[in-house]
C-alpha positions in Angstrom: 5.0 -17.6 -29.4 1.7 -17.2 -27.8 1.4 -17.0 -23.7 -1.5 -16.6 -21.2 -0.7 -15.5 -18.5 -3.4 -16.4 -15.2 -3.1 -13.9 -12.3 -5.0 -12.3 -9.3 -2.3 -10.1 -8.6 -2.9 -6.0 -8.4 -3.1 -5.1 -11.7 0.3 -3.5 -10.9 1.8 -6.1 -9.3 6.1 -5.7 -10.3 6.6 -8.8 -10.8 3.6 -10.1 -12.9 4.3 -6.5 -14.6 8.4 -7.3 -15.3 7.3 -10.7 -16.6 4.9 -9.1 -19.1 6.9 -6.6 -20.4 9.8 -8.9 -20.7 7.6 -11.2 -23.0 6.1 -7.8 -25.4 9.7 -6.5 -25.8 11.0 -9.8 -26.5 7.8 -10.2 -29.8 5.9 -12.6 -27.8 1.9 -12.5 -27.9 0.7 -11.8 -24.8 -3.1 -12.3 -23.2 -3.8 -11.9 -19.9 -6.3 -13.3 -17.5 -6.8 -11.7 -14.2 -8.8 -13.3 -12.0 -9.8 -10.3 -9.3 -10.3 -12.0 -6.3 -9.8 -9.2 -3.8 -10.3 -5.9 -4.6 -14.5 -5.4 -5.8 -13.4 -1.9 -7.3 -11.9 -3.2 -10.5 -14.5 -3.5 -13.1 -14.5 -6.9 -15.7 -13.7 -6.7 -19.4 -11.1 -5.5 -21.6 -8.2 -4.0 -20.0 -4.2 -3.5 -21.1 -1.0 -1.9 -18.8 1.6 -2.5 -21.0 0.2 -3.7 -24.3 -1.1 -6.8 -23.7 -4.6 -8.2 -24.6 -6.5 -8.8 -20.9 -9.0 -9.7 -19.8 -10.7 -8.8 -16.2 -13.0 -11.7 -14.6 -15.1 -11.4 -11.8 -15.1 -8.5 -9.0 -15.1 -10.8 -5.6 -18.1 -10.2 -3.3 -15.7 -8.7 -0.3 -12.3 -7.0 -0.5 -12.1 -8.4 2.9 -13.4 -11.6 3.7 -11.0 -13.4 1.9 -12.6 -17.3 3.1 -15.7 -15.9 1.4 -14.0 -14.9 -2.0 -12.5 -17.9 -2.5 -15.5 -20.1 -1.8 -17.0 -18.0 -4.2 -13.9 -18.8 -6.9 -14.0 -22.2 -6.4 -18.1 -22.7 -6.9 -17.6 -20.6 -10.4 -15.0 -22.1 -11.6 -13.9 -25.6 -10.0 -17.6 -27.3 -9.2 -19.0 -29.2 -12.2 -22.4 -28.2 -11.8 -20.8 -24.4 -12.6 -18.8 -25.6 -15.0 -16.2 -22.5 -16.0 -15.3 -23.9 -19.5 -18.0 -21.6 -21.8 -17.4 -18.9 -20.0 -12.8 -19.0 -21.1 -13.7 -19.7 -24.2 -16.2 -17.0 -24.5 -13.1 -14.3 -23.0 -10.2 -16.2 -25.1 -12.2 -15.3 -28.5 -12.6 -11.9 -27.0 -9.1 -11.5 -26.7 -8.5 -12.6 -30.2 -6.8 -15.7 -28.5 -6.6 -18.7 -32.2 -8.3 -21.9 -30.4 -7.2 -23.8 -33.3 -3.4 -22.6 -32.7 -2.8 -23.4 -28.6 -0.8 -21.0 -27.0 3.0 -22.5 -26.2 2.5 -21.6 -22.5 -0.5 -21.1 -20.0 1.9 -19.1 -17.5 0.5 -18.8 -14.2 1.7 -16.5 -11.6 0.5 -17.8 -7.6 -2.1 -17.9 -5.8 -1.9 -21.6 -6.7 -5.6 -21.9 -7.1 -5.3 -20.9 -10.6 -3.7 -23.6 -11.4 -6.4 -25.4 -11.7 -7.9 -22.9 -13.7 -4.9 -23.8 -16.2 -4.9 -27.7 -16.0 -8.4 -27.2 -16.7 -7.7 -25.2 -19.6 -5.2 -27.2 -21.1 -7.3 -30.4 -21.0 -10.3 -28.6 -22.9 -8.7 -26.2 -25.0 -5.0 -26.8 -25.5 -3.7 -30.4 -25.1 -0.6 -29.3 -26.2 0.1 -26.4 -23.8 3.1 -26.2 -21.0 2.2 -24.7 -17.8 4.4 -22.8 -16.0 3.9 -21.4 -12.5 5.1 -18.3 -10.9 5.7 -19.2 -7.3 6.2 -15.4 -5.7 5.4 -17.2 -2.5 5.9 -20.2 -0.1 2.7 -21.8 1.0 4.7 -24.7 3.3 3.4 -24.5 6.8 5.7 -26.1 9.5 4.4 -27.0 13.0 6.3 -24.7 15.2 6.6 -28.0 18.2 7.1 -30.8 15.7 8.4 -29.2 12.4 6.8 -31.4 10.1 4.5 -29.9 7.5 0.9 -29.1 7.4 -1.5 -29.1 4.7 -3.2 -26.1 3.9 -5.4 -25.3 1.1 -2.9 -24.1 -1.2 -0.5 -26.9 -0.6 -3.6 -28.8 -1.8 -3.7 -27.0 -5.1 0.0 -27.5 -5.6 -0.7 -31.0 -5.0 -3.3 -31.6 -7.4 -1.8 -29.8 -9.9 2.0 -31.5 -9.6 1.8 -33.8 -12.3 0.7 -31.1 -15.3 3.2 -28.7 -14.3 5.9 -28.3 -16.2 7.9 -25.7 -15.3 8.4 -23.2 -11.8 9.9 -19.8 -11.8 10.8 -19.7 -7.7 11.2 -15.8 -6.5 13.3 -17.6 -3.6 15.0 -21.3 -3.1 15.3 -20.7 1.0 12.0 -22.0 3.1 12.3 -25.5 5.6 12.6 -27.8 2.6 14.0 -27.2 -1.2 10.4 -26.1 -2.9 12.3 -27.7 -6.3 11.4 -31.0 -4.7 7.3 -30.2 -4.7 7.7 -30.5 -8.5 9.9 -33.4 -9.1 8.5 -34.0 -12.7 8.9 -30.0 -13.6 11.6 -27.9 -14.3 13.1 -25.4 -12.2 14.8 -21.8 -12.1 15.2 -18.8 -9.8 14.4 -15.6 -10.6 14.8 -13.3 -7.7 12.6 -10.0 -6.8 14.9 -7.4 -8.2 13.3 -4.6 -9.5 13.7 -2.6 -13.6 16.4 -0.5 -12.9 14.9 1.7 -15.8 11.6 2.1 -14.5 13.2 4.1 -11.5 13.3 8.3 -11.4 16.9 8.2 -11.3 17.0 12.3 -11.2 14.7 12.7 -8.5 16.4 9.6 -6.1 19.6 11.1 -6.6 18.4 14.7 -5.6 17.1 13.5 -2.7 20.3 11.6 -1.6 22.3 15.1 -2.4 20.0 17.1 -0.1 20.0 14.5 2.7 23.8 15.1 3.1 23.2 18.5 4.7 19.7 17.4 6.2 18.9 15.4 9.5 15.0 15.2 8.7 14.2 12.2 6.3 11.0 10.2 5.9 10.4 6.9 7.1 8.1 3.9 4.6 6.3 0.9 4.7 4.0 -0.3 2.2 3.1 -3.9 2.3 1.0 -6.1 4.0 -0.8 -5.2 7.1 -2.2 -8.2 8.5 -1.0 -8.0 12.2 -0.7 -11.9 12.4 2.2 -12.2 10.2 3.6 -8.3 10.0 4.7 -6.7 13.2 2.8 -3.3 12.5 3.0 -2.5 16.4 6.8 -2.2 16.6 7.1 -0.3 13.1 4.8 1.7 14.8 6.9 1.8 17.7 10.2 3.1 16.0 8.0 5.6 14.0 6.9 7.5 17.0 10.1 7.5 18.8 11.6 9.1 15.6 8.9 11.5 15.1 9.1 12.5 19.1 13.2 12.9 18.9 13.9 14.2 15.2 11.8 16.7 13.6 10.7 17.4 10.0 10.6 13.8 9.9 7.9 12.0 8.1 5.9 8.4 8.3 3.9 6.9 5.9 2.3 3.5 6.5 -0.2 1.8 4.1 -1.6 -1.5 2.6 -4.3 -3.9 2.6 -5.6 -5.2 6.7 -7.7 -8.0 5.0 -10.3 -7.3 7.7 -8.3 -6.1 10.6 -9.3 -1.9 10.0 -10.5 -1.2 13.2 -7.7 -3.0 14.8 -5.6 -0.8 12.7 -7.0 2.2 13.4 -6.6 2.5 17.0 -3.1 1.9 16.9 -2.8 4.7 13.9 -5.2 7.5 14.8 -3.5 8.7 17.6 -0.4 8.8 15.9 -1.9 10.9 13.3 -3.6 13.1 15.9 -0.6 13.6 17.8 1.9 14.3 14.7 -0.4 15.7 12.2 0.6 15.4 8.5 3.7 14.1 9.3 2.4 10.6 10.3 0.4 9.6 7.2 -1.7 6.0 6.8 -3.4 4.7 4.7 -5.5 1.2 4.9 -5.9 -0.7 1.9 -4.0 -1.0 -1.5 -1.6 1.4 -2.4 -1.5 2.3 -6.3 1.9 1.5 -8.1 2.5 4.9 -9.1 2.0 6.4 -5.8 4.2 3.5 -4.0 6.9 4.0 -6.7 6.9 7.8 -5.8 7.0 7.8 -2.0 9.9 4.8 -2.2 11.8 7.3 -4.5 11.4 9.8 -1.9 12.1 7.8 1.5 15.5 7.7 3.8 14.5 4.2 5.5 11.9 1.9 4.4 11.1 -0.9 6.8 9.9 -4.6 6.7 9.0 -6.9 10.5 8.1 -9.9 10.2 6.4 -11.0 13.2 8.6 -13.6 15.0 5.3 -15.8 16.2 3.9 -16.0 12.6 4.1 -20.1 10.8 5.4 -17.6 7.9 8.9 -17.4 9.0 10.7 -18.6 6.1 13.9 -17.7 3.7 12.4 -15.2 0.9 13.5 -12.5 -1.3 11.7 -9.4 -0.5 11.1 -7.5 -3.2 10.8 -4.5 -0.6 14.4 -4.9 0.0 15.8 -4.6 -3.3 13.6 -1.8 -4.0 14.7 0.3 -1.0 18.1 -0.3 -2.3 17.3 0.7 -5.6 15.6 4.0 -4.5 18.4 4.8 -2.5 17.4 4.2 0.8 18.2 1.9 4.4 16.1 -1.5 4.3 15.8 -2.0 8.2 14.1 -5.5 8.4 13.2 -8.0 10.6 13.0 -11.0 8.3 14.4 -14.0 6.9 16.8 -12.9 3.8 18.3 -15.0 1.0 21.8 -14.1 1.2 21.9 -11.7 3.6 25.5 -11.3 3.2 24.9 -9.3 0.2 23.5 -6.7 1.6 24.5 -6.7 5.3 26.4 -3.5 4.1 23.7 -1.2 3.2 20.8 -3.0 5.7 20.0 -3.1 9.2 19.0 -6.7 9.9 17.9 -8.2 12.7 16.9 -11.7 13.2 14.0 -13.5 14.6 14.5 -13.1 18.1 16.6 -9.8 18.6 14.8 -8.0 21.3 12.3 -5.4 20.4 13.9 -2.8 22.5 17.2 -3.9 20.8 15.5 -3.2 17.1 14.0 0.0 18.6 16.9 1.5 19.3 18.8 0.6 16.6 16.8 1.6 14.2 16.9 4.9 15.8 20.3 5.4 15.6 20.8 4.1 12.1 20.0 7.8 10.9 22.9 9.7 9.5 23.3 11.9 6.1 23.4 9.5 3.5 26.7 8.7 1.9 26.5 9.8 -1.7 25.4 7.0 -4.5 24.0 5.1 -1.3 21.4 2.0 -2.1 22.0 2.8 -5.9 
């Protein structure tokens, strides 16, 4: 069977990753289009991660004016007048892709604006495609006064495209309403965030779970998002420098993308770093999969805030948390979990209004040697 998959994702992106391995090691023909909306260092043309046939289209203008990218998407691909239809075909036959022989499934994974990449494809190219869309994320937004929903731009898409969708893969059911409704005609099924178990050094996490038992130093992570309107960087911040003050040989590391908000960033990190040297490490901008792999391996705690004001407050499945677990470390998070019961054991959760001096503290005290076999 023969399936394109449509992303914007980082190239290593674990979920668009699991998805395409899962497909190669189950015989299935595989080409990829990544649409790279974001990040202006990835070069178009022919590319492969883990044997598939991709295809790279279109370095974005900005990796941080993100209103600007997609304006630019949409004009190249969406308006008539620019009309994106020679320019697929053109990559398809690069990729060796038969027109004559439709591929089974156009498989998109979100934003949801390429789904209209793929209802576009499907009417010129392959009547008799499915389309199947990834949803990794929720994009209802709920009035915070009245509760009742508001359309944004990629509710729009996921309007627009309803009707030719037919199937969703949700990475979480939770959220204000039951996202298997925004489909009615499609169907459904959940595949949570959990990570490859085999992709994991399994030597090196359980070495580092050994040595904590007779160690009180450890090293603290986040890697994620760093948008300070819907990640509470100030009070990760907060908890790293008590630690680092009170306990030393500890260590901090901090990165992601700031989509735009770097000088905002940096004076709330540089002093840190000038004040603890290399044991407070940041870095703004994306953080390779290798490298995030490696330091999630090596961390104690790895923590996730949500900040409590942000119209993203909803019921997810972090992917975060199940890879701290994985790796053998403490999730401490302030967000919404999917079954939170599950892992109320091995977690420090808070909820959405615990006070910050509350998580602070908390968090702080959460440190001990590591049982062994924790998180695994």
């Amino acid at each position: 069977m023969n399936f394109i998959v449509l992303d914007e994702h980082p190239p290593e992106d674990g979920r668009v990753g699991r998805h395409i391995r899962y497909l190669l090691q189950n015989n299935e023909r595989v080409f990829r289009l990544h649409f790279s909306l974001f990040d202006p260092t990835l070069e178009s043309g022919h590319f492969s991660l883990y044997g598939e046939k991709g295809f790279r289209i279109s370095p974005p203008p900005s990796s941080h004016m993100r209103p600007l990218n997609f304006c630019v998407f949409n004009m190249k691909y969406l308006l008539p007048p620019f009309c994106f239809y020679s320019r697929i075909k053109w990559i398809l036959k690069e990729l060796g892709v038969d027109l004559t022989a439709p591929p089974a499934v156009l498989h998109v994974h979100d934003p949801p604006c390429l789904l209209k990449i793929a209802t576009m494809m499907k009417r010129k190219l392959f009547q008799s495609a499915r389309i199947v869309y990834d949803r990794h994320e929720f994009y209802e937004v709920f009035n915070k006064r009245t509760q009742l929903p508001t359309l944004t731009r990629h509710r729009l898409y996921e309007l627009l495209a309803e009707d030719a969708v037919d199937g969703v893969a949700h990475a979480s059911l939770g959220g204000e309403s039951d996202p298997r409704l925004l489909f009615p005609r499609a169907e459904h099924t959940h595949i949570p965030n959990f990570p490859l178990t085999d992709t994991y050094d399994e030597a090196r996490i359980r070495e580092k779970i050994l040595m904590s038992e007779n160690n009180s130093a450890f090293n603290l992570l986040y890697i994620g998002s760093l948008n300070p309107h819907d990640r509470d960087v100030r009070l990760m911040l907060k908890i790293a420098a008590d630690i680092l003050a009170h306990i030393p040989e500890t260590t901090f590391f901090i990165g992601g993308p700031s989509y735009g908000n770097d000088e905002e960033l940096q004076q709330m990190m540089i002093p840190l770093r000038e004040k603890y040297g290399t044991r407070f490490h940041f870095h703004l901008g994306y953080v390779g999969r290798n490298m995030a792999q490696r330091l999630t391996e090596d961390c104690h705690i790895g923590l996730l805030f949500i900040d409590p004001e942000t119209t993203y407050w909803i019921k997810s499945s972090p992917n975060k948390l199940y890879e701290y677990l994985r790796c053998g470390a403490i999730p401490v998070m302030r967000a919404s979990i999917e079954s939170p019961e599950s892992v109320s054991s091995c977690s420090l959760l808070f909820d959405r209004y615990t006070p910050p001096k509350r998580r602070s503290s908390q968090a702080f005290e959460i440190w001990r040697p590591i049982p062994r076999g924790a998180g695994g």
